[in-house]
C-alpha positions, 0 to 999 in steps of 0.5 A: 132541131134541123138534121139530115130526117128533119132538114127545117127542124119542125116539130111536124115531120116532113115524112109521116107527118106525125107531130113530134114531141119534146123532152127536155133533159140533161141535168135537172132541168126543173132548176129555177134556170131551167123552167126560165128557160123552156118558158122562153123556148116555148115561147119562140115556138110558140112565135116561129107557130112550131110547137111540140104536140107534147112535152116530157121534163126528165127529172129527179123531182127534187126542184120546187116549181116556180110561179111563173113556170106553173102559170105557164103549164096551165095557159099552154095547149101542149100537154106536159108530162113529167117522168120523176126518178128519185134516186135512192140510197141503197143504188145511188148513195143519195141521202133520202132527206135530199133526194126523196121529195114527195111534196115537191113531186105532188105539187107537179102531180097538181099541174099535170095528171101526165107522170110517171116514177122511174125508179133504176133498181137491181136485182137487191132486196134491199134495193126494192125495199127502199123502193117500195118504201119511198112509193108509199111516200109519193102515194101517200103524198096524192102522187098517182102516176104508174111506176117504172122500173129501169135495171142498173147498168150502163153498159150492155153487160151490165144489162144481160147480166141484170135486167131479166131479174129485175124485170121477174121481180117487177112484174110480179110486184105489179110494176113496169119495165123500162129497158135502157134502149140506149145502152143496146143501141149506142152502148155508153157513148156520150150524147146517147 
């Protein structure tokens, strides 16, 4: 994307020379549209000779994966990796038969070893006891990836209020902590 760091929009950065990496997100880009649509993304990179060195799919892994999508993961250089937060009822009010979808995430386990589970939490028993409950379930289900821990709140009130609870609780439970950086940063403005 061209902008005022980036002027030729290069996924090599004209500064420090680092490759950059892309992450495709925003609704559920795993939608049958979607994966249609980063294959022909790619694909004009792939022309332009401007590809990304990695490339991240925020999901909630509730989308199965479609053939032609599959065959393109595994032809492609660039490392892939997929970054699942399955909502949970007692903190988003999702019904577990629709949110909770462990084969359609070990399927994504299959393509790429490069994943991890994000699960948003407070501090509420009763939250990470469906939490470690649906963990089970994806290990159980061949999904391997390291588990992170994002505190509820979008705003940063929300968040000192919160998110030290729940980064003692996950820490001493063996997780990992994911701060909302956004929300410190731009607070909750649209596009952050």
């Amino acid at each position: 994307m061209k902008n005022e760091s980036n002027p030729d929009g290069l996924f090599l950065h004209p500064v420090t020379g680092q490759r950059q990496h892309l992450c495709i997100t925003g609704g559920e880009p795993l939608m049958a549209t979607g994966q249609m649509a980063t294959v022909g993304i790619y694909e004009e990179l792939e022309r332009q000779n401007n590809l990304p060195e990695s490339m991240t799919f925020e999901t909630n892994g509730t989308q199965k994966l479609r053939e032609p999508f599959m065959e393109w993961v595994k032809r492609i250089d660039t490392e892939i990796f997929f970054s699942c937060s399955p909502k949970l009822f007692t903190v988003s009010g999702e019904a577990p038969g629709k949110a909770i979808k462990p084969e359609v995430v070990a399927e994504y386990r299959k393509l790429s070893s490069k994943g991890q589970l994000k699960f948003v939490v407070g501090p509420k028993d009763r939250e990470w006891d469906e939490m470690e409950s649906v963990i089970k379930q994806f290990k159980d289900a061949g999904v391997d990836w390291p588990v992170w821990v994002m505190p509820t709140g979008a705003r940063e009130e929300e968040q000192t209020a919160g998110a030290g609870k729940v980064a003692e609780k996950a820490f001493k439970r063996g997780y990992n902590v994911a701060a909302r950086v956004h929300v410190y940063l731009f607070g909750n403005a649209i596009g952050t």
